[in-house]
ZAMARGU-4260 file (C-alpha; in steps of 0.2 Angstrom, whole numbers, plus 5000, padded with zeros to 4 digits):
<rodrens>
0) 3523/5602/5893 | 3512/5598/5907 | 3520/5587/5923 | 3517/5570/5916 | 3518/5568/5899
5) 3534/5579/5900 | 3541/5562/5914 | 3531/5550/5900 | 3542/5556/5886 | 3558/5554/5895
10) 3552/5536/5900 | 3549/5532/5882 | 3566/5541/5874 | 3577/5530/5890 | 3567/5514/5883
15) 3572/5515/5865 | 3588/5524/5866 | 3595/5512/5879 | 3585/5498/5873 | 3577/5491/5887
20) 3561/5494/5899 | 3558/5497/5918 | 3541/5500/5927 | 3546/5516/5933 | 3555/5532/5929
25) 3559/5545/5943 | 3553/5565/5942 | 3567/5572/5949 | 3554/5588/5948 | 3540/5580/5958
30) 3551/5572/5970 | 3543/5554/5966 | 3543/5539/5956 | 3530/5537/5941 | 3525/5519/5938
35) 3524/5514/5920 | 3519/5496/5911 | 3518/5492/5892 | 3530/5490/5878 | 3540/5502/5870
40) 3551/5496/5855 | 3558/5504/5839 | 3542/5503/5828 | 3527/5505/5842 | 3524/5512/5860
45) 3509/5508/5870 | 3511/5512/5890 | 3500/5516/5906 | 3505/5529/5917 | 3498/5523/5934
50) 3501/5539/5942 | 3490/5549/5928 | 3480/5532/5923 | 3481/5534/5902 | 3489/5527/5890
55) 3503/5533/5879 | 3505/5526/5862 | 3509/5528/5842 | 3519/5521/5830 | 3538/5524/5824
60) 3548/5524/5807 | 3567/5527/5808 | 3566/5537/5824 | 3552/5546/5821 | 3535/5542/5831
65) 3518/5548/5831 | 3511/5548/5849 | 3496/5553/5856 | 3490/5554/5873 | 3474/5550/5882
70) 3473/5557/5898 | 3477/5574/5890 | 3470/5572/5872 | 3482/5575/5860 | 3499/5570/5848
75) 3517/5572/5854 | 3530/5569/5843 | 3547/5562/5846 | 3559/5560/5835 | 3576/5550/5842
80) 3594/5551/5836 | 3607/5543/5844 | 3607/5547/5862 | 3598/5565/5858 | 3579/5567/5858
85) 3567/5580/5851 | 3550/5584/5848 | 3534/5594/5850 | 3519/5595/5860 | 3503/5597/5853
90) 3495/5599/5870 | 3505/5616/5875 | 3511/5619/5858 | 3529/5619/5863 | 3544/5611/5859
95) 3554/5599/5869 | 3573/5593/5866 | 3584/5581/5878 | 3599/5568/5879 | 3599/5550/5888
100) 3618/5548/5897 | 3618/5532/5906 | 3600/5531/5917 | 3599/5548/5919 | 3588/5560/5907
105) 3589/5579/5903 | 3573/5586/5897 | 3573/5605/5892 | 3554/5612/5888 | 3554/5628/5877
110) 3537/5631/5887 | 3543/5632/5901 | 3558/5636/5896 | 3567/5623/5910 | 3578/5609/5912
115) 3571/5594/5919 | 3577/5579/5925 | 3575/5560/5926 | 3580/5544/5929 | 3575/5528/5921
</rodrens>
């Protein structure tokens, strides 16, 4: 997954998996903070990543959303069970898995075969 929508997915799993929304989530990667407004709930997601200025949004059914992004032109799926998260990305054709524990967020990208870390 490229830099952003791999923070954006984080951001969206930490919102619905501990049920509540900030304006930022932290890229321990990139050093920096990634502003982020919108709503995020268990049946819709539709975000703007300031730092990439697009939107993020899709639908969801019993964990399972259907996301697409703008700035980069494609779907990301995520499904979400309890405090573990999966998916695929349609824009690097690679798959992604990761856990919320608390604030913090571990992302691994088959990709890029990495961990990557977060906090919301």
């Amino acid at each position: 997954m490229k830099t952003n929508p791999r923070a954006e997915v984080a951001y969206i799993a930490g919102a619905i998996i501990l049920s509540k929304k900030g304006s930022t989530v932290y890229d321990y990667s990139q050093r920096k903070h990634i502003h982020i407004s919108g709503s995020v709930d268990q049946n819709r997601v539709n975000i703007y990543d300031y730092d990439q200025s697009c939107h993020i949004s899709g639908n969801g059914n019993n964990g399972k959303y259907n996301l697409y992004h703008y700035g980069n032109s494609h779907h990301i799926q995520l499904t979400i069970d309890g405090k573990k998260f999966k998916g695929y990305d349609y824009g690097t054709s690679s798959h992604f898995s990761g856990r919320v524990n608390g604030k913090s967020i571990s992302l691994y990208d088959y990709g890029e075969s990495s961990y990557f870390s977060y906090s919301v």
